[in-house]
C-alpha positions in Angstrom: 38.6 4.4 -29.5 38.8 0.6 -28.8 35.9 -1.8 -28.0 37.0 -1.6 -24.4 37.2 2.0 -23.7 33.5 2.2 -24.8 32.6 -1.0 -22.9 32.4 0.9 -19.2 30.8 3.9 -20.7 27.9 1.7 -21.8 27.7 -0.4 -18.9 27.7 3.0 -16.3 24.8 4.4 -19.0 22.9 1.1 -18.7 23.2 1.1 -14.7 22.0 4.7 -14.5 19.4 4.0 -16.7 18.1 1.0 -14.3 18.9 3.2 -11.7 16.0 6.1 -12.9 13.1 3.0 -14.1 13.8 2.2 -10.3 13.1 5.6 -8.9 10.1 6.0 -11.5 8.6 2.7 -10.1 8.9 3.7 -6.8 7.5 7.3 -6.8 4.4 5.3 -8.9 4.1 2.4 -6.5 4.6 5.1 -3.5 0.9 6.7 -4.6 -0.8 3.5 -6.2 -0.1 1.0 -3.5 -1.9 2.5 -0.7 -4.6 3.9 -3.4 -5.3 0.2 -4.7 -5.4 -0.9 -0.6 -8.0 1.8 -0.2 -10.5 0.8 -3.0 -9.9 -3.1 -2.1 -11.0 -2.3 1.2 -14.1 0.4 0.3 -15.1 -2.1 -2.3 -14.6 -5.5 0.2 -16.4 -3.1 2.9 -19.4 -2.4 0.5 -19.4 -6.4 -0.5 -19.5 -7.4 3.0 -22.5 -4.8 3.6 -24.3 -5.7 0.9 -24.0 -9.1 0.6 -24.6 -9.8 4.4 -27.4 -7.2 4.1 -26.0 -5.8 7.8 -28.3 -3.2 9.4 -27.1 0.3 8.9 -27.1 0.5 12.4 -24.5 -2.4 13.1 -21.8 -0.7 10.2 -23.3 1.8 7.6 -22.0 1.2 4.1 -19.8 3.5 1.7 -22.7 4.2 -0.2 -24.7 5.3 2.5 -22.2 7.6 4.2 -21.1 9.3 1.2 -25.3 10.1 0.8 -25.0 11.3 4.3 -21.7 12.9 3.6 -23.3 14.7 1.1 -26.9 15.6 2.8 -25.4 16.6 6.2 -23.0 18.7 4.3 -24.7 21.9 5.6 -24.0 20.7 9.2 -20.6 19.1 8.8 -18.9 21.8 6.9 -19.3 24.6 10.1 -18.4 21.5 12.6 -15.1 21.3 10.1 -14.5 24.7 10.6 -14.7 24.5 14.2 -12.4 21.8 15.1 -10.3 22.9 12.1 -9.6 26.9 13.9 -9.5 25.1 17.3 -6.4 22.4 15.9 -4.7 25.4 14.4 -4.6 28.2 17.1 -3.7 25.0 19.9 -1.4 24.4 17.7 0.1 27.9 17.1 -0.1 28.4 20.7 2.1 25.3 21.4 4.6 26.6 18.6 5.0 29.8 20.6 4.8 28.8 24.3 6.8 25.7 23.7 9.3 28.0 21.6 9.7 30.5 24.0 10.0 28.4 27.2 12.6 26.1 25.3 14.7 29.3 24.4 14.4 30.4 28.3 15.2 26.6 29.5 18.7 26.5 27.1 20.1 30.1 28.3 19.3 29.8 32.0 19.6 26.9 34.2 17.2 27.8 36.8 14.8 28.6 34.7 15.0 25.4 33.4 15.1 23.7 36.5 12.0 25.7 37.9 9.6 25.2 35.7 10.2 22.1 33.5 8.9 19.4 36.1 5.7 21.4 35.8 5.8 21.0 31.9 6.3 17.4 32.4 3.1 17.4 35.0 1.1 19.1 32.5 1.9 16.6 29.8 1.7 12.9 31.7 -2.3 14.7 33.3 -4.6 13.3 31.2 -6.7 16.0 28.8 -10.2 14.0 29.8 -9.6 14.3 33.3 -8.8 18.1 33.4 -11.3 19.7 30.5 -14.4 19.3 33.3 -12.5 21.2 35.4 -11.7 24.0 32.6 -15.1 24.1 31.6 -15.9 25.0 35.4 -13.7 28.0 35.6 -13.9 28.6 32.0 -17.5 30.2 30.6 -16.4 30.3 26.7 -16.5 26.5 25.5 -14.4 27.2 22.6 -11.7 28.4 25.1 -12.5 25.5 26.8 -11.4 23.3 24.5 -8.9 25.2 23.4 -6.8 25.3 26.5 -7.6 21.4 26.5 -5.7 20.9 22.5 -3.0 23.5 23.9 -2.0 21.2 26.7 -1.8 18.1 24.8 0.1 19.7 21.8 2.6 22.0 24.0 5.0 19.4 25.4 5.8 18.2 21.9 7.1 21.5 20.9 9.0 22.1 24.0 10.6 18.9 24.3 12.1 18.6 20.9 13.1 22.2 20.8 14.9 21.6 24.4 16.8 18.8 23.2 17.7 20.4 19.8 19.2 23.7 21.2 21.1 21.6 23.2 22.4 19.7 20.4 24.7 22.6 18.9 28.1 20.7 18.5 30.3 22.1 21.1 33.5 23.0 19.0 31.5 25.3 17.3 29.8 26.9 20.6 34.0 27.1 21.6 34.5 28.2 18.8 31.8 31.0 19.1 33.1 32.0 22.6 36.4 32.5 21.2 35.3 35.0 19.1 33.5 36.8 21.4 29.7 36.3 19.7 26.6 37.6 21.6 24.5 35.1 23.5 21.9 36.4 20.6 24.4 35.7 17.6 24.8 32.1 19.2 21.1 31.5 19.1 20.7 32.6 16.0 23.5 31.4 14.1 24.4 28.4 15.6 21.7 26.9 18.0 18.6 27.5 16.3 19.9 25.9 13.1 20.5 23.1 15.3 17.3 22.9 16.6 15.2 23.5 13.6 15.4 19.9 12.6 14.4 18.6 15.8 11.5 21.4 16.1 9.8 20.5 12.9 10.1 16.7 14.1 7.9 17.8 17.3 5.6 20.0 14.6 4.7 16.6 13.4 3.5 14.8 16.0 1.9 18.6 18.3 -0.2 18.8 14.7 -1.9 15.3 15.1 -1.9 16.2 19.2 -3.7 19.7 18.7 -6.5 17.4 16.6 -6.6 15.1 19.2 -6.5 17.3 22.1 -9.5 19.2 20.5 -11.9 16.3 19.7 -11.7 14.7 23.1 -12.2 18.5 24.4 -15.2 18.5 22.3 -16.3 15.0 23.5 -16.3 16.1 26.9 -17.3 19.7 26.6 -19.6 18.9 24.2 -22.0 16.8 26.4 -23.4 19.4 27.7 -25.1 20.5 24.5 -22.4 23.4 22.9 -22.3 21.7 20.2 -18.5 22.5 19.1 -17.1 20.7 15.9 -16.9 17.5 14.3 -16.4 15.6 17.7 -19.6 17.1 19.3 -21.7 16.2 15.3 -20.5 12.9 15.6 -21.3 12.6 19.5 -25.0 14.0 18.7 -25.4 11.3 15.4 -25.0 8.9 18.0 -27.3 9.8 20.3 -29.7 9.9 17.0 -28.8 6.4 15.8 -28.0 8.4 13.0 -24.4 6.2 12.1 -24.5 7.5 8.8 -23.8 10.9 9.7 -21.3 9.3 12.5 -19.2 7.7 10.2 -19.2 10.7 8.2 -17.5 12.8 10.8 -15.3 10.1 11.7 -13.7 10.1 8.1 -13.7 13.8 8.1 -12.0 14.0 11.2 -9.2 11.2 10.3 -8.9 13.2 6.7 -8.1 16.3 8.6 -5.8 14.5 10.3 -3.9 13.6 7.1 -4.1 16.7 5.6 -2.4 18.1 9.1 0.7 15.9 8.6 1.0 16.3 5.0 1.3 20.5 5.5 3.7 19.6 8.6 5.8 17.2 6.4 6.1 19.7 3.5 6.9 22.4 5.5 9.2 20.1 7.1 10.7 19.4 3.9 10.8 23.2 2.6 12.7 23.5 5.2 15.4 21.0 5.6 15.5 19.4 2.2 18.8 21.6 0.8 20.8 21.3 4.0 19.7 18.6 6.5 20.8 14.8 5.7 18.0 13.5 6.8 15.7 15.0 4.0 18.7 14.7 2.0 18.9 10.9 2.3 14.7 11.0 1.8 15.6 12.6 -1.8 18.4 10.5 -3.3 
């Protein structure tokens, strides 16, 4: 073997080499960066507090709302599991209303045409204007809100799903007819593999709807002393002037809201990460 024959060999070994410290660096930097960004901004946050002495009534610091965090923890943790069982049966209610309807709308057109202006209605009426009416024909407040986090989350769900039964490429649904498969083998082998990746898309955004839809239902419903989840704690801390317990639901409600797209984008990824390009491209 001559100098030159090993010369490429080398050179491909060095490149993939490079090629793997780059993915390292990246998967490190991917979970360091915004961790470093975070503690620069707790620790600027406590600086400014501290240094500036600022009232705890203007901006509570760190320090103080992890005490309250901590202190309140017999209050907070039952308002968590409030707004967390609200978020996930809206949000299992939108996966199987806006599932169902979609199916309907793709196999028959009047269906469709019937009752998807009505969808669109439902989605563009704001949440905040309809949840005082629900609460008047409604007695349970939980249902209340519930039905409020349903309608925001729902139109997500049916949308995407809509569009991606629809996207079946249309030699294949030829194809299908030709060999004379079911309307139910079409669905299942060809359309809803279509649709799944444009279903777990609207997962994404109906899971961080469903935790919206339920703390402004909880805002409004809430007033009138129920006393629901995290929304309705942090509503009553302000009332108090109690910020530090404010602040502390605030961060547990935008925590939950992270810890809802992470599940969605894992399950996402579960799901489409041996077939779909998309997730493939994400891997390489």
């Amino acid at each position: 073997m001559t100098l030159a024959d090993t010369a490429p060999a080398t050179h491909v070994d060095a490149e993939e080499l490079a090629q793997a410290r780059r993915e390292k660096l990246m998967k490190i930097a991917r979970w360091f960066l915004p961790s470093l960004v975070l503690v620069l901004a707790v620790v600027a946050w406590h600086l400014y507090v501290t240094i500036g002495e600022v009232p705890h009534y203007i901006l509570p610091g760190p320090v103080l709302i992890a005490q309250k965090m901590v202190e309140d923890w017999a209050i907070l943790w039952p308002a968590i599991l409030i707004t967390g069982r609200l978020t996930i049966l809206a949000l299992i209610m939108a996966v199987i209303g806006g599932v169902t309807l979609a199916v309907a709308f793709t196999q028959s057109k009047w269906i469709e045409m019937s009752f998807f202006p009505y969808a669109v209605i439902l989605q563009v009426t704001p949440v905040v204007a309809v949840a005082p009416l629900i609460k008047i024909y409604v007695d349970s407040a939980f249902m209340s809100a519930l039905l409020c986090a349903w309608i925001v989350a729902f139109f997500p769900i049916l949308s995407n799903t809509t569009i991606g039964l629809k996207s079946a490429d249309h030699n294949l649904e030829d194809l299908y007819s030709i060999y004379g498969a079911s309307r139910w083998q079409k669905l299942r082998y060809l359309y809803a593999p279509s649709a799944l990746p444009f279903f777990l898309g609207g997962l994404k955004i109906a899971g961080g709807l469903a935790l919206i839809g339920a703390v402004v239902a909880e805002f409004v419903i809430g007033r009138s002393g129920t006393g629901l989840g995290l929304a309705s704690t942090l509503l009553e801390a302000s009332y108090r002037f109690n910020f530090g317990r404010l602040f502390a639901a605030l961060i547990l409600i935008s925590l939950m809201g992270v810890v809802i797209f992470a599940i969605m984008s894992t399950i996402s990824y579960l799901a489409l990460h041996k077939w779909h390009e998309s997730a493939i491209k994400r891997e390489r």
